[in-house]
Each structure stands twice: as C-alpha cells, then as structure tokens.
N, C-alpha and C positions, 0 to 999 in steps of 0.2 A: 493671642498672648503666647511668646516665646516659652520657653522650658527654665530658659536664665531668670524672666521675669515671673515665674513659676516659683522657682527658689528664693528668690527676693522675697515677694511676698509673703514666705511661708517663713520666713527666718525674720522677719521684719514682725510680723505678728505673733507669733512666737516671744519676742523680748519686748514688743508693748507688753502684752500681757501682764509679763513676768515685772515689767516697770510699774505698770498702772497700779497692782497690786500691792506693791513697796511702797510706794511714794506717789505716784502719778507722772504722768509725760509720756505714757507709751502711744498717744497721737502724734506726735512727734516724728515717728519712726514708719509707724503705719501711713500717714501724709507723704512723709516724704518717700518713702518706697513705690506707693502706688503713682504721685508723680511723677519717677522715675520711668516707672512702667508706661508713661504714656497719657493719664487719664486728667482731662482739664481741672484746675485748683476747685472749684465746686464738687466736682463730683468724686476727686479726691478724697474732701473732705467729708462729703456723704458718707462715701464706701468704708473710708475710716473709721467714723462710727457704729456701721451696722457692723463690721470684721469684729471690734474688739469688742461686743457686746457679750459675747460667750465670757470672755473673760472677766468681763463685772461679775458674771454670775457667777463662776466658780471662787472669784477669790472672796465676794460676800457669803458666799455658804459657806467659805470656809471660818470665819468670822462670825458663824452660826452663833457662839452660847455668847460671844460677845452682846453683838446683837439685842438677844430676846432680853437681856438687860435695861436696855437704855430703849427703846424701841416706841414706846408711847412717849417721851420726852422729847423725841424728834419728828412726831405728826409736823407741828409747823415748820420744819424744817422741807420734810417732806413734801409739805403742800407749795409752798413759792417756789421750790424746786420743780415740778408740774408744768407751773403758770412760767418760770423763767424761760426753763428750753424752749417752751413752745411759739416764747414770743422771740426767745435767738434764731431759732430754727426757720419762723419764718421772715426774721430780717434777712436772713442768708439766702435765701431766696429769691428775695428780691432785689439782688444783686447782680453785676453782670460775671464773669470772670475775671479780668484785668482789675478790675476795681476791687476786689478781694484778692487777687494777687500783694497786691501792693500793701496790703493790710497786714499779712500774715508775720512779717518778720518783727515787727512792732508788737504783735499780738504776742508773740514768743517771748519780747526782750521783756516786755511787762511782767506774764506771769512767773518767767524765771527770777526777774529781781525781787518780787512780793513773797516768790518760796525764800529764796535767799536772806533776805531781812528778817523771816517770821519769828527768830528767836530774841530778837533784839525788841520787834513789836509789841510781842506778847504783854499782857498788863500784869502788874504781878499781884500774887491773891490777895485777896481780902479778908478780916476774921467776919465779918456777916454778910446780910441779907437786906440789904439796906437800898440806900437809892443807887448804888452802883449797879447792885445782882438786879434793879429795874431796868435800869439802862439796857445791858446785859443781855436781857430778855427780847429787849426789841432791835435791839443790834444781833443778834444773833439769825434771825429771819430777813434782815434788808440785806445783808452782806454775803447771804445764801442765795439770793434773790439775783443782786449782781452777777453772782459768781453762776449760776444756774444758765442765765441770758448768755453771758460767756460760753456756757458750756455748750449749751445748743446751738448758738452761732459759730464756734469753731472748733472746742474738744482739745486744742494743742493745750498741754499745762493746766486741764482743769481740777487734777488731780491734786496738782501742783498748788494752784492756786486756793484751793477748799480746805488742804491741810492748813494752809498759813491765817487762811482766813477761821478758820474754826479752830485756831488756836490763839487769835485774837478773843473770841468773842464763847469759848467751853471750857468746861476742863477738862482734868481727866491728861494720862500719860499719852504717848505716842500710839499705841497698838489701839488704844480706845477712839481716838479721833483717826488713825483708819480705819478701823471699821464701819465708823461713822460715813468718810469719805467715802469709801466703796459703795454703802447702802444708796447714798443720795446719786453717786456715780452711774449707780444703774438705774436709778429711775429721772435722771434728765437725758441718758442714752434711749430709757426706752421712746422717750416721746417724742424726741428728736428723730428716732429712724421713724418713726409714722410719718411723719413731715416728711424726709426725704423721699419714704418711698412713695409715699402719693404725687410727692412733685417730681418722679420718673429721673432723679439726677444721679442714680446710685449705679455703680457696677458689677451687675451679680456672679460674674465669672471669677471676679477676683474676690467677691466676699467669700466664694466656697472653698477658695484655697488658704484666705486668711483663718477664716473660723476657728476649726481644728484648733491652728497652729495658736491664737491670740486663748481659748481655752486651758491648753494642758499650759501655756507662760500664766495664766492667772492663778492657778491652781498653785503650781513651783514659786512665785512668789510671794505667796503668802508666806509658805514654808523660809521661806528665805528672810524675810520681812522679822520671822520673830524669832530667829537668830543672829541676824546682821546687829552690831552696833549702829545705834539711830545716827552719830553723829559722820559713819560712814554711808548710810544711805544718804544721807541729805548731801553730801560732797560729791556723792554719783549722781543724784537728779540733778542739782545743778553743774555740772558740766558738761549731760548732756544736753542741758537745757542752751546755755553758752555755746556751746558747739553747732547746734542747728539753728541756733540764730544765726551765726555768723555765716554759717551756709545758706540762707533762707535772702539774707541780704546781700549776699553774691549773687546769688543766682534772678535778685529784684529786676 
C-alpha cells in the first residue's frame, strides 16, 4: 500500500465517520476509497465495515443519556437487528465478486431515494393507542429486520436507510432516532465483522490506517449533527448519496 493510498484512506474514514454519525452513508466513502486503493468489491466491503466500527462506537457513546432513555424499548429492535446482519453478511459471501459488483450502484440508488422521500413517508401522528400504535409495533421490527440484512450485506446507506425507515414506523425528533440509528448501527457492524473475519475476506492493513481516522470523524460528528440544521444535513447526505451512485454506475 502506497503513502497516496495511505492518505486516501485515512481522509476517507475520517468523513465516514464524521457522516455516519450525522445521518449515515459514510460506507459510501470508506467503499469507494479502499476500491480505489486496489481491494476486490467483497473485500472492500468487509474492510469497510470493520474501518468504521470505532466510529459507531464513539458517536453512540456520545448519545450516551440519549440512549439510557429509550434503551429497553428497542430490545426488539435490537434483536432482529442480530439475526438481520448475520443472515446479510452471510448472503455476501456467498457471492462471487463481479456478481456484487453489479449490485452495488442499485444498492446505493435505493437507499439514497428511501433517505430522500422519508419526510414525505413518514405517517402523521395519531391522538392514541389504538390499532394503528398495533400495527406500529410490528412494523417497527420487520422493517429493521430488512434494513439489518441490508446492512450486513453491504453497509452503503444503512444509516441512511434506518433513519427513513425509523421515521416511518417511531417517534420522537431527529436527534432521538439517531441515536436510535447509531445504537442498532453498531450492533449489525459488530456481527457482520465476525462473519467477515472468519470468512478471511477483510483487509487488515488498511483497517489500521482507517480505524483511528473513521473514530475521531464519529466523535466530530455528533458534535456537529446537534448543531447542524436537520434540513441541511439531509441535503448533504443526499447528495452525497447521488454523487457516488453516479459514480458507482460509471465505473459498472
């Protein structure tokens, strides 16, 4: 690994972090850097997720008293979150490379368009607890479930796509469904790198330069996340969302 691709990656995980944090989509950046650098789209996308796992953790700790809040309300959330990655993680594996090549710009144009729409989706409140707050309850776990299999199968926009989707189906303001996203964030990352690394497709040279860098961006974007205007964050994630798909289907 060159010195240039050195910098790449440490500047590329770095503003995942800093992204994932905010909104989500910083696989996005971490993917496409370490492609860059060389590494087949599988194992890209391994490396991708063990890089920015430091930065789930910093930016949910930072979301610490959020958190301890709501924390027993999202056990089932948690739980099909578990069972999702683990069965993405190992559909992804048993794949070839070319064959998830061709996947990945689709996979991008999706979750960018479901962040994009999420305001227009969202259902709007209710005065009770009725058969909707039923419904609710069990849409709220299948839709995590989805979005979980997602995440362990490829990580680009799953940030992306958990916010939209857990603003379909919770409540609660922006800062409270990320936190939410973070939390579950870091536990369909952590079961997915068990997968990866036991099926040897991960690249440890480049996770030790990402690490670091993908850490102090998750930390920084927190900070950033609850100062930013929400309607300016959502206008950055999707554009970079837009942006690397267009590149992702150039480069098909």
């Amino acid at each position: 690994m060159t010195v240039t691709d050195s910098v790449l990656l440490f500047v590329a995980g770095f503003l995942a972090g800093l992204v994932n944090a905010v909104a989500g989509g910083g696989t996005f950046l971490t993917f496409g850097a370490l492609s860059l650098a060389g590494l087949p789209p599988i194992a890209a996308n391994a490396t991708s997720s063990i890089a920015q796992f430091p930065g789930y953790v910093t930016s949910t700790l930072a979301y610490a008293k959020d958190i301890r809040r709501y924390w027993q309300g999202a056990l089932p959330l948690l739980v099909v979150s578990v069972i999702g990655s683990l069965l993405g993680a190992l559909i992804l594996l048993a794949l070839d490379n070319p064959s998830f090549k061709r996947l990945v710009p689709w996979l991008l144009l999706a979750a960018t368009a479901l962040f994009a729409a999420g305001p227009w989706l969202r259902p709007k409140p209710t005065g009770g607890a009725g058969a909707e707050g039923g419904r609710q309850r069990y849409l709220s776990p299948l839709t995590q479930f989805v979005a979980s299999i997602y995440g362990g199968f490829f990580g680009a926009g799953m940030g992306i796509m958990m916010l939209a989707t857990l603003g379909l189906t919770e409540g609660g303001d922006y800062h409270r469904l990320n936190a939410l996203k973070n939390t579950l964030a870091l536990v369909i990352a952590a079961v997915a790198i068990v997968v990866f690394a036991l099926g040897d497709v991960v690249g440890w040279v480049q996770v030790a330069v990402m690490v670091p860098a993908a850490a102090l961006g998750g930390y920084a974007g927190v900070w950033g996340a609850k100062r930013v205007p929400q309607t300016a964050v959502r206008v950055f994630v999707i554009a970079i969302g837009l942006l690397l798909t267009a590149y992702y289907f150039a480069a098909a």
